[in-house]
C-alpha positions in Angstrom: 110.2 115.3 114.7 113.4 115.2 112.6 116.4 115.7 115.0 119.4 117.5 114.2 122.5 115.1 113.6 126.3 115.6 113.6 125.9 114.3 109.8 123.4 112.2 107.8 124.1 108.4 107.6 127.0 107.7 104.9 124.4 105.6 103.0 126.7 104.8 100.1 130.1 104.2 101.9 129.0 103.3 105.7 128.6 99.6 107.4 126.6 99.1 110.5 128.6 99.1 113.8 127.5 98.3 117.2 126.0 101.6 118.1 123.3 101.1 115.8 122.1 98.5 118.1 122.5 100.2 121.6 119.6 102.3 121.5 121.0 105.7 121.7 121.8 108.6 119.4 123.0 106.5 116.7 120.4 103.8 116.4 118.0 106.6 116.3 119.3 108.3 113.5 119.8 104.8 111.7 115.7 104.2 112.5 115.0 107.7 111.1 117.0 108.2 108.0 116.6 104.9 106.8 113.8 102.8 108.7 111.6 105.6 108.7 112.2 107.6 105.6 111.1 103.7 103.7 108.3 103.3 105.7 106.7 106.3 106.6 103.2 106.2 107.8 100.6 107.4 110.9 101.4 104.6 112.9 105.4 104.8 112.9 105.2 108.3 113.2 103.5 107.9 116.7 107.1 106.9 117.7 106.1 104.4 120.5 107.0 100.9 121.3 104.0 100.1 119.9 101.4 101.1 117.1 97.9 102.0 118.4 95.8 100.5 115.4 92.4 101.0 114.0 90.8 98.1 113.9 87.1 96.8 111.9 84.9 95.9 114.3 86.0 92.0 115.3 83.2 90.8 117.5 82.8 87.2 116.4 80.0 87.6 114.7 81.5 90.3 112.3 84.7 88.9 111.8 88.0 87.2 113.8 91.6 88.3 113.7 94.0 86.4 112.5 97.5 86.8 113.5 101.0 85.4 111.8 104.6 85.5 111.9 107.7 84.4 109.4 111.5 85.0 110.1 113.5 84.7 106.9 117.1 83.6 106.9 118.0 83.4 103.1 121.0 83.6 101.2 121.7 85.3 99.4 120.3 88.3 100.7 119.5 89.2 96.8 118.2 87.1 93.9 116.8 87.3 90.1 113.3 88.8 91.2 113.2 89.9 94.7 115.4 89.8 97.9 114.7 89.0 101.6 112.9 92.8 101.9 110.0 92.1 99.6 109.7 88.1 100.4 109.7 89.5 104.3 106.3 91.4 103.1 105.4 89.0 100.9 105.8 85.8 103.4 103.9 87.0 106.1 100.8 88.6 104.2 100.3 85.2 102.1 100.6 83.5 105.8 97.6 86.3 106.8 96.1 85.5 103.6 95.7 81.6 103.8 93.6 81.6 106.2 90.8 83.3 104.2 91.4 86.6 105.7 92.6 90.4 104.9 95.9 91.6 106.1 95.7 95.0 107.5 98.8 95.5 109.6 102.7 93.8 109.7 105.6 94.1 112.1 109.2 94.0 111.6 112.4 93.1 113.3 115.7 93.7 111.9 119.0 91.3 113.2 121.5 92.9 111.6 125.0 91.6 111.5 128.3 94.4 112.7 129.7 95.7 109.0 126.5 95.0 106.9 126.8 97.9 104.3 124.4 100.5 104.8 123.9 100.9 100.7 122.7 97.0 100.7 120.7 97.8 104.2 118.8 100.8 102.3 117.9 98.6 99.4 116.6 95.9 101.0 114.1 98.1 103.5 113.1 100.1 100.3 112.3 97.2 98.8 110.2 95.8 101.5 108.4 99.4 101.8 107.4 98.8 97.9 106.2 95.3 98.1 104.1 96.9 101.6 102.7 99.6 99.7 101.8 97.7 96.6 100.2 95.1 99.0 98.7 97.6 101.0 99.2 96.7 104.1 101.9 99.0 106.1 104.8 98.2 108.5 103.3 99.8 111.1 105.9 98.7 113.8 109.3 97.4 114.5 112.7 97.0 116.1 116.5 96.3 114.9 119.1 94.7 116.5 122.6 94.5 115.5 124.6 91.3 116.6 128.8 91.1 116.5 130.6 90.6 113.2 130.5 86.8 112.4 127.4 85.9 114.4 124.9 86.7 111.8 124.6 86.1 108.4 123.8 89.7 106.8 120.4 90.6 108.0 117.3 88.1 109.1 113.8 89.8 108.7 111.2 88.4 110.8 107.7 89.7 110.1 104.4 89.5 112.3 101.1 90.3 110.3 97.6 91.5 111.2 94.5 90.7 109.2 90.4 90.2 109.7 88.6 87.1 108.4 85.2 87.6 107.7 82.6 86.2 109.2 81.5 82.7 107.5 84.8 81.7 106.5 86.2 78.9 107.6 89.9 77.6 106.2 91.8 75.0 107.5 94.1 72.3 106.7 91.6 70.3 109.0 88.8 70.7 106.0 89.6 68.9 102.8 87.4 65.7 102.0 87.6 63.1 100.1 86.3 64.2 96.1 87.3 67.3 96.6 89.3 69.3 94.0 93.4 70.0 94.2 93.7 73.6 92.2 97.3 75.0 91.8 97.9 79.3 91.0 100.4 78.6 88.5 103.9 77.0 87.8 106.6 75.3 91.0 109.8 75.6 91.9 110.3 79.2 90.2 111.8 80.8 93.3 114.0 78.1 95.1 115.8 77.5 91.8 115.8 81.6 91.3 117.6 81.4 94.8 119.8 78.1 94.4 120.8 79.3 90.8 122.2 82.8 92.2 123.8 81.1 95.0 125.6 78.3 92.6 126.4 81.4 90.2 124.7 79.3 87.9 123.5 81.0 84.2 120.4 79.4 81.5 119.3 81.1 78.8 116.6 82.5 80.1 116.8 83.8 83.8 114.8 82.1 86.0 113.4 84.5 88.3 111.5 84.6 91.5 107.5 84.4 91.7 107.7 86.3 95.1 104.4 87.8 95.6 101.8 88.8 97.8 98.6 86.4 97.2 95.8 88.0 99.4 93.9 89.6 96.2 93.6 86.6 94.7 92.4 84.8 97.6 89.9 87.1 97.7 88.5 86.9 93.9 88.4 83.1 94.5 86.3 83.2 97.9 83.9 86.1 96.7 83.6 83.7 93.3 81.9 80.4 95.2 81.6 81.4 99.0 81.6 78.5 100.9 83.7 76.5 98.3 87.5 76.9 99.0 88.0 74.3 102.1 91.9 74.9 102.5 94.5 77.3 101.3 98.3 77.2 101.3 101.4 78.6 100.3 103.9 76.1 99.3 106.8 77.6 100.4 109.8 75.4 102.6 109.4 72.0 101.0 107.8 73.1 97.9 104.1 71.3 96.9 104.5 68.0 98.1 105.5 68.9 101.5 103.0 71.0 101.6 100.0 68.2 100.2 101.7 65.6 102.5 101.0 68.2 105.9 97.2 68.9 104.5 96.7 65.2 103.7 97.3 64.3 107.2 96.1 67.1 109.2 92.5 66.1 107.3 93.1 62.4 107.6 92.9 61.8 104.0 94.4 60.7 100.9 95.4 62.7 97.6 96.0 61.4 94.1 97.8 64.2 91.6 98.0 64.0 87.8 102.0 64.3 87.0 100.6 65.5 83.7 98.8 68.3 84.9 101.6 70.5 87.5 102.9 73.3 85.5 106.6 73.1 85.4 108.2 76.1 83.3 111.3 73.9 80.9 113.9 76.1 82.4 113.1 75.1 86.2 112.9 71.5 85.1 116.1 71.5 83.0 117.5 73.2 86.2 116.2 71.1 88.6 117.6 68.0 86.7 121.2 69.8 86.6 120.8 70.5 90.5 119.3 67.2 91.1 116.5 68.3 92.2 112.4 67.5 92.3 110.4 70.5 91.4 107.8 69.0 93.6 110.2 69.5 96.5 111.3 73.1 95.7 110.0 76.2 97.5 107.7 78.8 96.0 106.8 82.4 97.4 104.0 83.3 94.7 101.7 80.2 94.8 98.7 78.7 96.4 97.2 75.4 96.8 93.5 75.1 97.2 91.6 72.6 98.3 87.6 73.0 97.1 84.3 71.2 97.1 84.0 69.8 93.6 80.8 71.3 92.3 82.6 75.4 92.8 86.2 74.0 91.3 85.4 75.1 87.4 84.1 78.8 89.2 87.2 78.9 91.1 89.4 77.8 88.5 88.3 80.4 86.3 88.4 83.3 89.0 92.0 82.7 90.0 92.8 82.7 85.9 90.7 86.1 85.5 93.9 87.1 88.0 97.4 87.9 87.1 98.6 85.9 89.7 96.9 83.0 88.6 96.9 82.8 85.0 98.2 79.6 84.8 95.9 77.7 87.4 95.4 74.5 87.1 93.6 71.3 88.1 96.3 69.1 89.6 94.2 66.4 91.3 91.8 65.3 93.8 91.4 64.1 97.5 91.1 60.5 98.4 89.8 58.2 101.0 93.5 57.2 102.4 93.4 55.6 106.0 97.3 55.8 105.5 97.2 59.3 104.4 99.0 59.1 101.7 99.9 61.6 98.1 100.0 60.1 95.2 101.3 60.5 91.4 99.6 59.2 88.7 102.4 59.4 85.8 102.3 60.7 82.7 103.5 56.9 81.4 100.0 55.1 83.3 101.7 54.7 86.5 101.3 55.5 90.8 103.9 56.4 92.5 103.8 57.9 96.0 105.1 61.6 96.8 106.4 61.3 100.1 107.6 63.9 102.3 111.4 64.6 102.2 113.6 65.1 105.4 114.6 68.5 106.1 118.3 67.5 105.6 117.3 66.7 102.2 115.9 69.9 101.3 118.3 72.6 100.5 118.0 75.9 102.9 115.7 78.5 100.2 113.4 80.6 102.7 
């Protein structure tokens, strides 16, 4: 029920102050005029510290939940094609997602630094109420927190999400085998260099711009084309795709051997890569899967996630190998092997 306030926040003008973290009259006015007018829904309207959910029925037999959690620290806050609202949404719904199974529900919780503008504030949560409504899956719950001036960096979104897998499926980093197929969604490194190009105040031609998006309808399209087939899923997100190949590689105990020739790279991301000294296969991406499937479903697969928007540009990038060392490797476009180590996290600049 709306209360009755001295004034309405001074969206375009006012700054957060420490009140709006100390849980009285004006935290609750910052939750309702701007929290709770982006997010409006049944659950949040329930106004408890928790949201009582309706759940599918999740006896093991029907289905399992699956439950997981992001915090996002980026900078900046804003970049060509998203900002830390949507990729907060976005994050934790692909993390839902990997795992084979539907997100339903997400959390949030708001640090927000002393004299953050409450213009920039409002953007950001109305973009992360669009991203949650396009994704269908609501913000059902949350909390902020407002820390002294200079002992934050902005805001940092952390995001817990909620979702069902369905009985049969079973996705893990634990499943890929040797001969199996290495299917990428579409073209690396668009986001961290989206993000590092902003924060450089870089400018190309063309603006490179985020691929920030939530992937858990095309999962679904590839597991309802070849049920059974897709072994592993990930988002190649901190460490861009070979971080990511190097963690499946060894949680499986096997090998992988990619075709250089074959991982979409848009021009403009390589040309900036090579300016910021850079490896594309390093960089992070928000909008893009890696799946790992049995080789007799690949071609079906392939041709469901390119039926998709997000994955028009799918493409076979390799296969998995018997490796006793565990190790990815690159055959070149000039006949060679190298190997496509993981980097250290000091060597990988801070994207998501």
């Amino acid at each position: 029920m709306k209360k009755n306030y001295i004034r309405p926040l001074d969206i375009k003008h006012g700054r957060i102050d420490m009140s709006h973290g100390a849980g009285g009259k004006a935290a609750a006015q910052l939750i309702e005029e701007l929290f709770l007018a982006a997010f409006d829904n049944e659950f949040l309207r329930q106004g408890d510290d928790g949201a009582v959910l309706t759940l599918p029925a999740f006896d093991p037999a029907q289905g399992r939940l699956v439950m997981a959690t992001d915090g996002h620290v980026i900078s900046p806050l804003f970049f060509p094609g998203g900002d830390i609202g949507c990729l907060s949404v976005h994050g934790t719904v692909n993390d839902v997602a990997m795992s084979g199974a539907k997100p339903l529900y997400l959390s949030a919780s708001f640090i927000i630094e002393e004299g953050f503008p409450l213009i920039e504030l409002q953007r950001i949560v109305k973009s992360m109420a669009a991203a949650s409504r396009e994704a269908g899956v609501p913000v059902v719950t949350g909390d902020t927190k407002v820390v002294e001036q200079g002992k934050g960096d902005g805001v940092f979104i952390s995001t817990t999400g909620v979702g069902v897998l369905p009985p049969g499926v079973q996705i893990s980093g634990r499943n890929a085998r040797p001969g199996d197929v290495l299917l990428l969604s579409g073209s690396i490194g668009d986001h961290g260099v989206a993000v590092l190009s902003q924060r450089e105040s870089l400018a190309f031609e063309t603006t490179i711009q985020s691929d920030t998006a939530a992937l858990h309808t095309l999962v679904a399209a590839m597991l309802a084309a070849a049920p059974g087939a897709v072994r592993v899923l990930r988002d190649p997100t901190r460490g861009g795709l070979a971080t990511t190949l190097n963690e499946v590689a060894r949680q499986s105990g096997v090998g992988m051997l990619l075709q250089e020739a074959a991982i979409p790279v848009k021009p403009q991301v390589d040309a900036a890569c090579e300016l910021l000294g850079l490896d594309p296969l390093y960089v992070a991406n928000e909008g893009k899967l890696i799946a790992v499937v049995a080789p007799e479903f690949a071609d079906a697969v392939l041709d469901a996630m390119r039926a998709h928007p997000l994955g028009f540009d799918a493409a076979r990038i390799g296969e998995v190998t018997a490796d006793p060392h565990h190790f990815v490797q690159m055959a070149t476009r000039f006949g060679g092997r190298r190997v496509v180590d993981w980097l250290s996290g000091e060597q990988l600049p801070r994207i998501c």
